[in-house]
ZALUMRO-331449 format. One record per atom (N, C-alpha, C, CB): residue in one letter; x, y, z; residue number from 1; atom name. Coordinates in Angstrom, 2 decimals. Glycine has a CB too. Example, Ala and Ser with C-alpha at 12.3 -4.5 7.8 and 13.67 -1.06 7.14 Angstrom:
BEGIN
REC  resn       xx       yy       zz  resi  name
REC     a    13.19    -5.69     7.80     1     N
REC     a    12.30    -4.50     7.80     1    CA
REC     a    13.20    -3.30     7.80     1     C
REC     a    11.31    -4.47     9.05     1    CB
REC     s    12.85    -2.25     7.08     2     N
REC     s    13.67    -1.06     7.14     2    CA
REC     s    12.90     0.03     7.87     2     C
REC     s    14.08    -0.60     5.72     2    CB
! end
This chain:
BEGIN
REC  resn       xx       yy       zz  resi  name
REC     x     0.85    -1.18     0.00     1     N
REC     x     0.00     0.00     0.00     1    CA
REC     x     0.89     1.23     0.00     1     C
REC     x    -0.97     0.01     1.23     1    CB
REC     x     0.60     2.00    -1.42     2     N
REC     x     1.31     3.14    -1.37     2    CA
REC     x     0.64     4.36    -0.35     2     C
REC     x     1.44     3.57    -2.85     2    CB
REC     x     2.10     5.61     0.07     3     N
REC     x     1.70     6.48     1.08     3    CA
REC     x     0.65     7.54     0.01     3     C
REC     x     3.20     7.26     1.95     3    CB
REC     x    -0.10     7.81     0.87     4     N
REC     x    -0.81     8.89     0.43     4    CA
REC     x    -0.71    10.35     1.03     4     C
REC     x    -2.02     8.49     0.51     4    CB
REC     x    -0.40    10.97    -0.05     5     N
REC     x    -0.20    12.72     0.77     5    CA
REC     x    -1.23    13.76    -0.06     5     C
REC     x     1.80    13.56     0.52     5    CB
REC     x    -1.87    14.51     0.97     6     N
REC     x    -2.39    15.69     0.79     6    CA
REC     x    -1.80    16.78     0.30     6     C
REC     x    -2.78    15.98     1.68     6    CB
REC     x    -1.60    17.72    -0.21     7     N
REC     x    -1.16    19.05     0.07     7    CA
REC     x    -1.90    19.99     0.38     7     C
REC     x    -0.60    19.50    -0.76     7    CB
REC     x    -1.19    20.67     1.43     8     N
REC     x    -2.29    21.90     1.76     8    CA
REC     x    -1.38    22.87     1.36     8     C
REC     x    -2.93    22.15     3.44     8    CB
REC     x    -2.19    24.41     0.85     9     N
REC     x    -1.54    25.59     0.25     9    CA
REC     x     0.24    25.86     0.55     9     C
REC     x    -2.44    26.86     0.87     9    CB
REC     x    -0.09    25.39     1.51    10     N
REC     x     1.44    26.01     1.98    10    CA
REC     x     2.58    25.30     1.05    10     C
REC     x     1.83    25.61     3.79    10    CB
REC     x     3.02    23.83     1.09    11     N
REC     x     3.96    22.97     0.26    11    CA
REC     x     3.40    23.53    -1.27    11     C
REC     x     3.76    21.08     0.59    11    CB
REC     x     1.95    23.53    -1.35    12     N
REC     x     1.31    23.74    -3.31    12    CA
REC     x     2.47    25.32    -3.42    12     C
REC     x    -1.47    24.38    -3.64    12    CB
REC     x     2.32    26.20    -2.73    13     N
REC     x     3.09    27.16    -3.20    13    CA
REC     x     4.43    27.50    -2.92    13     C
REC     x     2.54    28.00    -3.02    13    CB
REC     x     4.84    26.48    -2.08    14     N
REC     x     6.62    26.78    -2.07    14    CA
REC     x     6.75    25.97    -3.96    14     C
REC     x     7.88    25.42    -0.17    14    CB
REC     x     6.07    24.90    -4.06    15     N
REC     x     6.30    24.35    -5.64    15    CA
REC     x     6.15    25.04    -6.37    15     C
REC     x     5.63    23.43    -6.20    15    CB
REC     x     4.99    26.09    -6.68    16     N
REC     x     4.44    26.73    -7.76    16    CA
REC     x     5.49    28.16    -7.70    16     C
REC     x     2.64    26.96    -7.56    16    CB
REC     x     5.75    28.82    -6.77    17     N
REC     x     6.73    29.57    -6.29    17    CA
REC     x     8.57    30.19    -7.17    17     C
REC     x     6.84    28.65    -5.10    17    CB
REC     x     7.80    31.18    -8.02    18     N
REC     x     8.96    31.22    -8.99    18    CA
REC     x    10.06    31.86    -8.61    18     C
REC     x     8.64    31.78   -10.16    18    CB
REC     x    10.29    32.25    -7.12    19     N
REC     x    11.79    33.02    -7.07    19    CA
REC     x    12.13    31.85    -6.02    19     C
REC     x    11.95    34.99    -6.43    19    CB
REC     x    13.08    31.14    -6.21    20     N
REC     x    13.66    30.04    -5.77    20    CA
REC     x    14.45    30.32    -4.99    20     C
REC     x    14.14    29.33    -6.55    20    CB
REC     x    13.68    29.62    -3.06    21     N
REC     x    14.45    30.10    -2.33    21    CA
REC     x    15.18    28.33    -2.16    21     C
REC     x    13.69    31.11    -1.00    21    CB
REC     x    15.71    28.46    -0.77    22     N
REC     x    16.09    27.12    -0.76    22    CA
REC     x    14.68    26.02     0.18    22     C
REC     x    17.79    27.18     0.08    22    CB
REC     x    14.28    26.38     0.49    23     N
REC     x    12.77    26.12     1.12    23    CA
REC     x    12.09    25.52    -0.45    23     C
REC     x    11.82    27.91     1.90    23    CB
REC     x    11.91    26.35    -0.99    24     N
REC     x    11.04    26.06    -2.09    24    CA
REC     x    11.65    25.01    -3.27    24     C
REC     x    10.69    27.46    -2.71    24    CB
REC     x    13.06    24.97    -3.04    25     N
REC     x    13.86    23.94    -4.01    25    CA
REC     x    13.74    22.51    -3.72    25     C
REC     x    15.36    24.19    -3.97    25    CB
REC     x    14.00    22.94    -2.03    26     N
REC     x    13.55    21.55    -1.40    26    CA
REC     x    12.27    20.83    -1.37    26     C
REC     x    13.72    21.61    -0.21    26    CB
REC     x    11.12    21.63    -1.67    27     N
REC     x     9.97    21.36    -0.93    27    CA
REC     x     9.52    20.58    -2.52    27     C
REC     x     8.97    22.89    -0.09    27    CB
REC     x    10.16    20.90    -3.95    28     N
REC     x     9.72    20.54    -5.09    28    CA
REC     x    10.41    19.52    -5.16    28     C
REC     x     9.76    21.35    -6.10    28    CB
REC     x    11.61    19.30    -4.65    29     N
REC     x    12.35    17.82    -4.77    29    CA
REC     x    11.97    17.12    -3.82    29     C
REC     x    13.86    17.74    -4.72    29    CB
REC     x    11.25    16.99    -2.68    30     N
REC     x    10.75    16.39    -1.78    30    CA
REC     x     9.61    15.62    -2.77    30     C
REC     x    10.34    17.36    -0.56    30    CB
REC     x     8.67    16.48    -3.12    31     N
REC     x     7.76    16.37    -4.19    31    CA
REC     x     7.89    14.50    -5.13    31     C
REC     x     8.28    17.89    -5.29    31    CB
REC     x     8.91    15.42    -6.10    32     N
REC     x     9.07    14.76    -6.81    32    CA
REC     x     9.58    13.51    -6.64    32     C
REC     x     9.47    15.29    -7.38    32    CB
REC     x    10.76    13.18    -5.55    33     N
REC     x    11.61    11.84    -5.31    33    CA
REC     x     9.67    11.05    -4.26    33     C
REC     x    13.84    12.30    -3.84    33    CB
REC     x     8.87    12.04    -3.72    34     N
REC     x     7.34    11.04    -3.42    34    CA
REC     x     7.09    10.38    -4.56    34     C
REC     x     5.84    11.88    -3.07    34    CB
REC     x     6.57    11.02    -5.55    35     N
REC     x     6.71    10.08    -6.92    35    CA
REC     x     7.25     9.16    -7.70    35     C
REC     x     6.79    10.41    -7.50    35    CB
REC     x     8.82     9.66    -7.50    36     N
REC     x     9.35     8.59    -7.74    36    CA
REC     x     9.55     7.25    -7.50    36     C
REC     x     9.89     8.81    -7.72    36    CB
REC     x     9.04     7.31    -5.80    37     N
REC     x     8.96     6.18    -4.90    37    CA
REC     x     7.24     5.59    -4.76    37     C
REC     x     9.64     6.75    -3.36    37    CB
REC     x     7.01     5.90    -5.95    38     N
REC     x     5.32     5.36    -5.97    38    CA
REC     x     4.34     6.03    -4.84    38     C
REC     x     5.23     3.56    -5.63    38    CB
REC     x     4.41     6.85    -4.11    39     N
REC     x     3.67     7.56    -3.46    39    CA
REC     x     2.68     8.24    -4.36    39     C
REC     x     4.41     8.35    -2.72    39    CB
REC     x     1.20     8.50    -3.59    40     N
REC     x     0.15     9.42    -4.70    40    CA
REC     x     0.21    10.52    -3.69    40     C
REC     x    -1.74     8.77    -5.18    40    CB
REC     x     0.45    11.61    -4.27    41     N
REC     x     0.22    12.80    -4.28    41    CA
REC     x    -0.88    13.39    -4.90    41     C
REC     x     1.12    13.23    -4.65    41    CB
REC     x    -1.32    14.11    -3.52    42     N
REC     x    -2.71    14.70    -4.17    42    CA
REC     x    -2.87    16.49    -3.92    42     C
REC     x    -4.17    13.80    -3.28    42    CB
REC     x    -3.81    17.08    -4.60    43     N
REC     x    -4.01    18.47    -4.97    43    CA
REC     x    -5.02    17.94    -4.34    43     C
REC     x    -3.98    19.26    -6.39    43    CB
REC     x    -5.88    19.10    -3.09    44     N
REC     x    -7.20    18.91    -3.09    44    CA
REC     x    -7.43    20.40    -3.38    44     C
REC     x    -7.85    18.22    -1.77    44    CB
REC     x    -9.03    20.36    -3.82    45     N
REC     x    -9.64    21.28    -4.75    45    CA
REC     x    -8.94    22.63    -3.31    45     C
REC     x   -11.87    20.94    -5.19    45    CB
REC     x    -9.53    22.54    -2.41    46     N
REC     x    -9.53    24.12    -1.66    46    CA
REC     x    -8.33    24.30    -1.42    46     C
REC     x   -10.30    24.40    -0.27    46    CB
REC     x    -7.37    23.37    -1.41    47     N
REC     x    -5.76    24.27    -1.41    47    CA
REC     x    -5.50    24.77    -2.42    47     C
REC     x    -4.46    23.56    -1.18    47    CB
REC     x    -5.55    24.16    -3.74    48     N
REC     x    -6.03    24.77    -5.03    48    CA
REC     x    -6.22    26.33    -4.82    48     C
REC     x    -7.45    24.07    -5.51    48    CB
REC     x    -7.37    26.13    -4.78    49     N
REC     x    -7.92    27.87    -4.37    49    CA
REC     x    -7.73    28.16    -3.85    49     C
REC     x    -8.80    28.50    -4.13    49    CB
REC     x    -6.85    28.28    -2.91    50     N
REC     x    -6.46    29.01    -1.53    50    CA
REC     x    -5.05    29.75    -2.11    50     C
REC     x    -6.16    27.76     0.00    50    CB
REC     x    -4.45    28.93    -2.98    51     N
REC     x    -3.14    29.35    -4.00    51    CA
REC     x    -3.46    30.17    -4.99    51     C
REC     x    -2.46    28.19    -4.74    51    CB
REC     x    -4.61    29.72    -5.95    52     N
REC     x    -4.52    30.08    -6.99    52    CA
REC     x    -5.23    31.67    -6.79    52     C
REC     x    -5.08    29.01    -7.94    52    CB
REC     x    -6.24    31.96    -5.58    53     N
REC     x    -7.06    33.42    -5.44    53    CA
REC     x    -5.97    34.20    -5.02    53     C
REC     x    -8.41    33.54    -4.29    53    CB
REC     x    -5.02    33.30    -4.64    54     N
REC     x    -3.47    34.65    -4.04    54    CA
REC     x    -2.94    35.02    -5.34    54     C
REC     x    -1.72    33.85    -2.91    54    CB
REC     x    -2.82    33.89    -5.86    55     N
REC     x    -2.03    34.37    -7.61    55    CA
REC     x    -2.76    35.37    -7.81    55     C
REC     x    -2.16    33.27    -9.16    55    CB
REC     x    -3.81    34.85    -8.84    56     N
REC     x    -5.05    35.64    -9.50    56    CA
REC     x    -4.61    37.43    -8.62    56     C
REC     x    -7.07    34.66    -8.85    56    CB
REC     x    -4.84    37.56    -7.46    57     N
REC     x    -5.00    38.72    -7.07    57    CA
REC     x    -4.04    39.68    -7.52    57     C
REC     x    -5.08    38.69    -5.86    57    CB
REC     x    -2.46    38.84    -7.20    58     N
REC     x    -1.42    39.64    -7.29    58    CA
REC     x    -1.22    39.57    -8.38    58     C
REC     x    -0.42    39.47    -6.62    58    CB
REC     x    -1.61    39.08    -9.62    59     N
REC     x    -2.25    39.07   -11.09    59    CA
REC     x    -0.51    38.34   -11.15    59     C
REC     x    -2.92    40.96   -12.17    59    CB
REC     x     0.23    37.11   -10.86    60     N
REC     x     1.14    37.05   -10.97    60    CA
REC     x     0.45    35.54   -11.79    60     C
REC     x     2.10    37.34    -9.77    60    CB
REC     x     0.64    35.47   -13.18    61     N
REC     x     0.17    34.87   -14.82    61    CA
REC     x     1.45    33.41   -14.46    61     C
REC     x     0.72    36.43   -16.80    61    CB
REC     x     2.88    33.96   -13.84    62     N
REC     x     3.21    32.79   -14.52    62    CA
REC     x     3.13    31.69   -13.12    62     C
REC     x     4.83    32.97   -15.38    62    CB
REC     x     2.62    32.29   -12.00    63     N
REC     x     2.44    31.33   -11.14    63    CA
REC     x     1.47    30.05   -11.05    63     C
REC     x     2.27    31.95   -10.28    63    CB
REC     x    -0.21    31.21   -11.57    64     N
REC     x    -1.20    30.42   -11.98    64    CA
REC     x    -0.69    29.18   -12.85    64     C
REC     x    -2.14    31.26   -12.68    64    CB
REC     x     0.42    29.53   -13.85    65     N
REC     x     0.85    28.33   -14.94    65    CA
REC     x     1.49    27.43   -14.50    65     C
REC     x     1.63    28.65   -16.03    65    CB
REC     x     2.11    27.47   -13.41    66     N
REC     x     2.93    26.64   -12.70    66    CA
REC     x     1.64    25.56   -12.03    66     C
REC     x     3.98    27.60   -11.53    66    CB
REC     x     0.90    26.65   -11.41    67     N
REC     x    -0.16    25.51   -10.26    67    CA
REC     x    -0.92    25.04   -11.77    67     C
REC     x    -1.67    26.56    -8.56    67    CB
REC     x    -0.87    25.29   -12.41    68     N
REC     x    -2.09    24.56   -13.79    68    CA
REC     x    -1.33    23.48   -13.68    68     C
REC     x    -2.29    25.27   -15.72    68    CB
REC     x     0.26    23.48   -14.07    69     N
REC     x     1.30    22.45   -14.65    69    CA
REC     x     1.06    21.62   -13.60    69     C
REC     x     2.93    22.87   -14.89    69    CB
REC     x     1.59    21.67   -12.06    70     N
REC     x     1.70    21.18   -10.63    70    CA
REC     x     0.22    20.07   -10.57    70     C
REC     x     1.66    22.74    -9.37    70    CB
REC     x    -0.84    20.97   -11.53    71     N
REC     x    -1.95    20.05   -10.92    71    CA
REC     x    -2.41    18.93   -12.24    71     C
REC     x    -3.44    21.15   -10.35    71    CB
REC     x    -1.56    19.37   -13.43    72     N
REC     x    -2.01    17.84   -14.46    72    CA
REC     x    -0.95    16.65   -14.25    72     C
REC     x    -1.92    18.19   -16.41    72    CB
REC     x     0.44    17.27   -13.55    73     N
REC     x     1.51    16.30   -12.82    73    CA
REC     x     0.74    15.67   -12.03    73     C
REC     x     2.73    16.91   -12.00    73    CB
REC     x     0.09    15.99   -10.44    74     N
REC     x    -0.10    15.03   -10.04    74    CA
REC     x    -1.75    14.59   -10.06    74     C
REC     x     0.56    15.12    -8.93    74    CB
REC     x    -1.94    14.00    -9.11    75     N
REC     x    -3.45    13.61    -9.07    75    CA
REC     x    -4.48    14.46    -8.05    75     C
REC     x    -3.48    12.06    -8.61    75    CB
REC     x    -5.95    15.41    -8.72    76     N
REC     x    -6.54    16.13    -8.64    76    CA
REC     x    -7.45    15.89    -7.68    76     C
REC     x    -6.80    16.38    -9.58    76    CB
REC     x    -8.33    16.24    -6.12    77     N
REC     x    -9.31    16.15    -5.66    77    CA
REC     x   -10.18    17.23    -5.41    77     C
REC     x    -9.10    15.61    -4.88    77    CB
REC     x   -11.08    16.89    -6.50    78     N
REC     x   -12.27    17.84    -6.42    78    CA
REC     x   -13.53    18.00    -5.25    78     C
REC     x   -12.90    17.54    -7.59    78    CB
REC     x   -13.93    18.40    -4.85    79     N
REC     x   -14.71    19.12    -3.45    79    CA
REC     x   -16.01    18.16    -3.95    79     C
REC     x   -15.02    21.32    -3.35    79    CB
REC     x   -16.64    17.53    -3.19    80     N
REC     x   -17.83    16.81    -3.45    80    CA
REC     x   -18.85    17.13    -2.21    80     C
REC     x   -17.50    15.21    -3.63    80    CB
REC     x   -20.11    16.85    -2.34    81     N
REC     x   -20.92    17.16    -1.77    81    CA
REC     x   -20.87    16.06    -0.45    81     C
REC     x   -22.02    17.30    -2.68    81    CB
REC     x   -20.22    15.16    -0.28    82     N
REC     x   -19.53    14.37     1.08    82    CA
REC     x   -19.01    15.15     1.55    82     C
REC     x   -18.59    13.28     1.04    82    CB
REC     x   -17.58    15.68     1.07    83     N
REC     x   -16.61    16.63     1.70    83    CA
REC     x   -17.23    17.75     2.24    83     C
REC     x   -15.63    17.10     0.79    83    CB
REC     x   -18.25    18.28     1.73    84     N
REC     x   -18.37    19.59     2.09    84    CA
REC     x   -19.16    19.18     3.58    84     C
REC     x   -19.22    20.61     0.86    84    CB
REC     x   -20.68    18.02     3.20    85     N
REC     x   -21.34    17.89     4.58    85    CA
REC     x   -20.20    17.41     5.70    85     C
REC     x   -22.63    16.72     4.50    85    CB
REC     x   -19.64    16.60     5.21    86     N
REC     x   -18.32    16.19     6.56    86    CA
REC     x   -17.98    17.79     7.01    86     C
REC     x   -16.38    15.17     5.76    86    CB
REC     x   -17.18    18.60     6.15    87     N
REC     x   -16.73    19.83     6.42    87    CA
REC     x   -17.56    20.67     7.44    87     C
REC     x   -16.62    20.48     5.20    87    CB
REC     x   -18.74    20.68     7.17    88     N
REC     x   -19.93    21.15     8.40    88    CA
REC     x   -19.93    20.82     9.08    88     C
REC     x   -21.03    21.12     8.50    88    CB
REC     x   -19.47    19.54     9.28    89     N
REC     x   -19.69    18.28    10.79    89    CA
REC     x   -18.18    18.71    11.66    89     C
REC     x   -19.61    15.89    10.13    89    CB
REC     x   -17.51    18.84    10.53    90     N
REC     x   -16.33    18.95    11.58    90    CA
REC     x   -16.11    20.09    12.26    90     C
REC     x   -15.13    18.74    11.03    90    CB
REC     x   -16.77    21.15    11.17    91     N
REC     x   -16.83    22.54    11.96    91    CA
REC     x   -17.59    22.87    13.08    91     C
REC     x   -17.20    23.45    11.19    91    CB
REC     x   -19.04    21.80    13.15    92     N
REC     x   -19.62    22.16    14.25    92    CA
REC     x   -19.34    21.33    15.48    92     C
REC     x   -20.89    22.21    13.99    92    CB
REC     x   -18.47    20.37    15.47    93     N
REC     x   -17.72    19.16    16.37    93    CA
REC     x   -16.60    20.71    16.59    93     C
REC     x   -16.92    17.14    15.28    93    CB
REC     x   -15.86    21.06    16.17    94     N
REC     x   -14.81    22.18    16.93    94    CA
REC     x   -15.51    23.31    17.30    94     C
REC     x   -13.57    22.74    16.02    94    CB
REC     x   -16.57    23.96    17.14    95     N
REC     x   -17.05    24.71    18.14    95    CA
REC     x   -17.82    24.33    19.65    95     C
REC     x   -17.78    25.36    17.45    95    CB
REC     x   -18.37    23.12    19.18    96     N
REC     x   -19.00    22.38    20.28    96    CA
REC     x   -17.97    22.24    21.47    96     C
REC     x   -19.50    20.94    19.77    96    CB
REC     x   -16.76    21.91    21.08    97     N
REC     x   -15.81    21.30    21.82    97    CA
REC     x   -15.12    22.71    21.96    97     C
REC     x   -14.98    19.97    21.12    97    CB
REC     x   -15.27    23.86    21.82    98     N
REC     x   -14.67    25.01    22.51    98    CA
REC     x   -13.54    25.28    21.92    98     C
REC     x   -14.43    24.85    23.89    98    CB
REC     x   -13.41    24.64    20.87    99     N
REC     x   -11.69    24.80    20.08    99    CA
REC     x   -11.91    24.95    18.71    99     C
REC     x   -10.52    23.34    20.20    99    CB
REC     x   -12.99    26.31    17.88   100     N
REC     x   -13.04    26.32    16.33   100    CA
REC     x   -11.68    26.51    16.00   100     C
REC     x   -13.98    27.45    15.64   100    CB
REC     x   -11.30    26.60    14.64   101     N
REC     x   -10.58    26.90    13.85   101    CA
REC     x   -10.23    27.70    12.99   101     C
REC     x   -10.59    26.44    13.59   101    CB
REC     x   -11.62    28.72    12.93   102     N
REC     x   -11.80    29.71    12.17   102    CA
REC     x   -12.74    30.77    13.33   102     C
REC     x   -12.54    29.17    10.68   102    CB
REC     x   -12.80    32.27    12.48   103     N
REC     x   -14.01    32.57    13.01   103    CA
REC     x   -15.32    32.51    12.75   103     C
REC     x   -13.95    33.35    13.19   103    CB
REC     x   -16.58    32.44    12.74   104     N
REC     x   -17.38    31.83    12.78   104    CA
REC     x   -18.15    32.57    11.35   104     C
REC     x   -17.89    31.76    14.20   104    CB
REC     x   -17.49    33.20    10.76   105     N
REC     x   -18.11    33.86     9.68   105    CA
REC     x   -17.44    33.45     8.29   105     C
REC     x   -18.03    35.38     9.92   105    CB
REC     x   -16.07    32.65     8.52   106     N
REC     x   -15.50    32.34     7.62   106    CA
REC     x   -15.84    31.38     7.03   106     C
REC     x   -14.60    32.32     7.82   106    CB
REC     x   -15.85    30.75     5.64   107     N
REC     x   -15.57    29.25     5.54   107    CA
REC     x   -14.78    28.36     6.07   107     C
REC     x   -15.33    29.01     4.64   107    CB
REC     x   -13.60    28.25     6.23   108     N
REC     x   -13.05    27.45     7.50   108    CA
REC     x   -12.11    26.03     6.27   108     C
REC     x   -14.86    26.68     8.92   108    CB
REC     x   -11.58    27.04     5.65   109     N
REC     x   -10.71    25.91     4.46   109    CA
REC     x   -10.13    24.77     5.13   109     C
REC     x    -9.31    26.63     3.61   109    CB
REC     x    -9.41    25.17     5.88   110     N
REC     x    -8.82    24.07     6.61   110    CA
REC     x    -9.90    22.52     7.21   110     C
REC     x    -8.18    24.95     7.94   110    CB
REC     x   -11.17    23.14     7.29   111     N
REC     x   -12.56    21.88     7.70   111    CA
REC     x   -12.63    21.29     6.22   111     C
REC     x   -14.53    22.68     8.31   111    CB
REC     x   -12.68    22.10     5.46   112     N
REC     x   -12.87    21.62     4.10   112    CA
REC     x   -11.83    20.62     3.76   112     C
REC     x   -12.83    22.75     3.10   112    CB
REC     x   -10.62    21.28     3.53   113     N
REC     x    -9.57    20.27     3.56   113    CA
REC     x    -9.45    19.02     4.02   113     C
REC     x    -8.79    20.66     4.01   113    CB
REC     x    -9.48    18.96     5.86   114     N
REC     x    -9.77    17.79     6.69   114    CA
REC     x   -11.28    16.98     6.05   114     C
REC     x    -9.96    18.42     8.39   114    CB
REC     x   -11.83    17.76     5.36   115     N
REC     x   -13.18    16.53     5.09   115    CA
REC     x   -12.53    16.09     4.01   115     C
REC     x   -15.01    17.01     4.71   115    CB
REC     x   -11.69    16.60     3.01   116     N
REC     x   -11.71    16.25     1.68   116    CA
REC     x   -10.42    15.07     2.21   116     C
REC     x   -11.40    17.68     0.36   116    CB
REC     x    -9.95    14.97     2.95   117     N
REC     x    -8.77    13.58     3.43   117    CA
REC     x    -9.95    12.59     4.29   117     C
REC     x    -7.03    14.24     4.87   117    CB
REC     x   -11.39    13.26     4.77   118     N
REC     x   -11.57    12.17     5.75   118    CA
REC     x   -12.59    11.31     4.55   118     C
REC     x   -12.38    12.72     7.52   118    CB
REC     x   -12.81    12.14     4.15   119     N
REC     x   -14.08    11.52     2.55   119    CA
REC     x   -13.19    10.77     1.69   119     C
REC     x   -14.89    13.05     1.23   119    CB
REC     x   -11.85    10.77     1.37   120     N
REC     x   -11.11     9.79     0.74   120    CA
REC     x   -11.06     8.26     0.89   120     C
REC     x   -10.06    10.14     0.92   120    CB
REC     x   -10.95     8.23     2.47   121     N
REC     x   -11.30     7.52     2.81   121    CA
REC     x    -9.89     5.70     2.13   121     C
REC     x   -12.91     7.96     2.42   121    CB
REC     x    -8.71     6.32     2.64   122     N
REC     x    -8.13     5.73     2.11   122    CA
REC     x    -6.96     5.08     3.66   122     C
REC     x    -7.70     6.62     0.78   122    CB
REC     x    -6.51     4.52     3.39   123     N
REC     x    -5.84     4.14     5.00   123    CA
REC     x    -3.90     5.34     4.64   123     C
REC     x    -5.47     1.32     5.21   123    CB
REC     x    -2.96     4.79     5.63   124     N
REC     x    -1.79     5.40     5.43   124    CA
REC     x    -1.89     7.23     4.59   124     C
REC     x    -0.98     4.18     4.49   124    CB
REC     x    -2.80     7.98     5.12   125     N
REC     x    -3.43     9.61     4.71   125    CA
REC     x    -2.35    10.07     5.38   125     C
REC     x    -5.12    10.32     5.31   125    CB
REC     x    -1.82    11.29     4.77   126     N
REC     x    -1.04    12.45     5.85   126    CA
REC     x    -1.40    13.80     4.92   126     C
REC     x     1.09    12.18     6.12   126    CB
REC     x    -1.60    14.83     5.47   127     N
REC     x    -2.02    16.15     4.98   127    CA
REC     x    -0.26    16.80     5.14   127     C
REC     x    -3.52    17.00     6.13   127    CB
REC     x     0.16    17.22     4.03   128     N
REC     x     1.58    17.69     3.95   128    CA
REC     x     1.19    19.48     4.43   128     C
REC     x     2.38    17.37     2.07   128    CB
REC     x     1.99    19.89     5.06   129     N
REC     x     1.86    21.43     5.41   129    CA
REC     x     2.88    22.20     5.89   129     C
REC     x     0.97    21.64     6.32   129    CB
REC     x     2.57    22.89     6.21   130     N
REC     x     3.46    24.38     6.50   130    CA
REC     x     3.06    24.59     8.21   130     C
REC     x     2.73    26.06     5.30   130    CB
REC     x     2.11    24.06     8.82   131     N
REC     x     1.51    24.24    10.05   131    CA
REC     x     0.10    23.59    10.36   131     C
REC     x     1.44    25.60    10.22   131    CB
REC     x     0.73    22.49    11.34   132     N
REC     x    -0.39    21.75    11.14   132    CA
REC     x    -1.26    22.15    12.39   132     C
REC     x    -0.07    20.19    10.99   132    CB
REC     x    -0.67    23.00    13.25   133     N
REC     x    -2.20    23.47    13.88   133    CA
REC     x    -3.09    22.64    13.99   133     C
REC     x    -2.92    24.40    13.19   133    CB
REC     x    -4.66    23.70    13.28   134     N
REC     x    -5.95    22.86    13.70   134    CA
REC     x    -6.03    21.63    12.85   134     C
REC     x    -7.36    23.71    13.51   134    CB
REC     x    -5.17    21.05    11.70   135     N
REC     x    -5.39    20.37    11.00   135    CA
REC     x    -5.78    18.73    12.16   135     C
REC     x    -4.17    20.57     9.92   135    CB
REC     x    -4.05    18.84    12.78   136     N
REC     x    -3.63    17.45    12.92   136    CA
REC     x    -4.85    17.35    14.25   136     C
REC     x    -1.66    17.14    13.28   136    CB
REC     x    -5.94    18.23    14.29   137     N
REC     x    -6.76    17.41    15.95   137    CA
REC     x    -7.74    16.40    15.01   137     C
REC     x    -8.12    18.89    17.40   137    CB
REC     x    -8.04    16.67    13.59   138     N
REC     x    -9.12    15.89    12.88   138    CA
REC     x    -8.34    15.06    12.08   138     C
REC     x   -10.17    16.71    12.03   138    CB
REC     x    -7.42    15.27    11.18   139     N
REC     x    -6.44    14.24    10.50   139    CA
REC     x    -5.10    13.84    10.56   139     C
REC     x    -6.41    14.45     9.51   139    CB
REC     x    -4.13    12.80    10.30   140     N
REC     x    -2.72    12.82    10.46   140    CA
REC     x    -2.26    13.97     9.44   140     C
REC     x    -2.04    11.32    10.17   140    CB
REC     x    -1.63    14.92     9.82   141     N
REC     x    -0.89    15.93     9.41   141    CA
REC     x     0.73    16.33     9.84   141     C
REC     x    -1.70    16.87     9.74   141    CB
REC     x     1.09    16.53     9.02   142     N
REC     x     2.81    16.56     9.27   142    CA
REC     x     3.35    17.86     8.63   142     C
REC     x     3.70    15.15     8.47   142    CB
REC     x     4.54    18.38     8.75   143     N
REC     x     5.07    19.76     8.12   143    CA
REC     x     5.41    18.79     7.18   143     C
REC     x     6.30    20.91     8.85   143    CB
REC     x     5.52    19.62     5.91   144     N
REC     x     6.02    18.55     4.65   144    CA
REC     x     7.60    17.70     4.93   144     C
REC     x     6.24    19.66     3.04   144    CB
REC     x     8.30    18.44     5.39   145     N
REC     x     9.67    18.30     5.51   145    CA
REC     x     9.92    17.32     6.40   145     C
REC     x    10.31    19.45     5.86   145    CB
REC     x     8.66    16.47     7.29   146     N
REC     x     8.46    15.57     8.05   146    CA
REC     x     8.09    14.28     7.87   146     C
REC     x     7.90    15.94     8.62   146    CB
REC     x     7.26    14.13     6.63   147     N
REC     x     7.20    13.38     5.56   147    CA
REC     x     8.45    12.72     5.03   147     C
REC     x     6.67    14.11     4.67   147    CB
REC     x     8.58    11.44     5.51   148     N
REC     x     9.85    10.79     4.97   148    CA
REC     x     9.59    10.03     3.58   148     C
REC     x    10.43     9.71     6.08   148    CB
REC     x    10.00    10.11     2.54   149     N
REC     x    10.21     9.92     1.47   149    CA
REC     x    11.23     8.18     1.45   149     C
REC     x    10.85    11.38     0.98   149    CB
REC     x    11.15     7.28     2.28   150     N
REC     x    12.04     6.55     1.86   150    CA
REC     x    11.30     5.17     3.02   150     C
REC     x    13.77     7.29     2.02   150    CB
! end
């Protein structure tokens, strides 16, 4: 059973990320040697957008082309009407419990996210990130760089 990884915005844009720091060199060769080693790597739809409405804004054309490229490389998860009701459930399970994640007016990407790994529904899941915070109380989540590749 191959590993399965999420990405959340943070790793999607050190990749897509055209002034090459050493963070971002690493974080695309991390990437890539997952693949190489039969790991699926996945895009889910709201990190997607969580990247691509930052591009779009700062009207920066060749980034969007990068996350276009980034997302026919690997394998795509689109937002389904599971994900989203899970996403409600989880949001109202963290206010219940006194610990939201957002404020209460937001959408709450990060619930979205966690539904779109819990609706997969696949065993060996890790959500790759930049800060796993509120992620890791609902799913296994790791900083990408924690993610062992071997």
């Amino acid at each position: 059973m191959s590993q399965v990884i999420l990405l959340d915005a943070g790793p999607i844009g050190l990749v897509t990320n055209l002034k090459l720091s050493s963070e971002s060199v690493a974080c695309a060769q991390w990437v890539q040697t997952l693949i190489a080693l039969g790991s699926r790597v996945i895009i889910p739809e709201i990190a997607d957008y969580e990247v691509r409405r930052e591009l779009l804004r700062a009207n920066k054309v060749r980034g969007v082309a990068r996350l276009n490229e980034l997302a026919q490389l690997l394998e795509y998860l689109p937002i389904t009407t599971a994900a989203m009701r899970q996403a409600a459930l989880c949001w109202a399970q963290a206010r219940q419990q006194g610990q939201p994640t957002a404020s209460d007016k937001t959408i709450d990407g990060d619930m979205i996210l966690v539904a779109q790994a819990v609706t997969l529904a696949v065993p060996e899941i890790v959500i790759a990130t930049t800060n796993i915070g509120h992620l890791s109380r609902f799913v296994p989540a790791e900083l990408w760089q924690n993610i062992t590749t071997s």
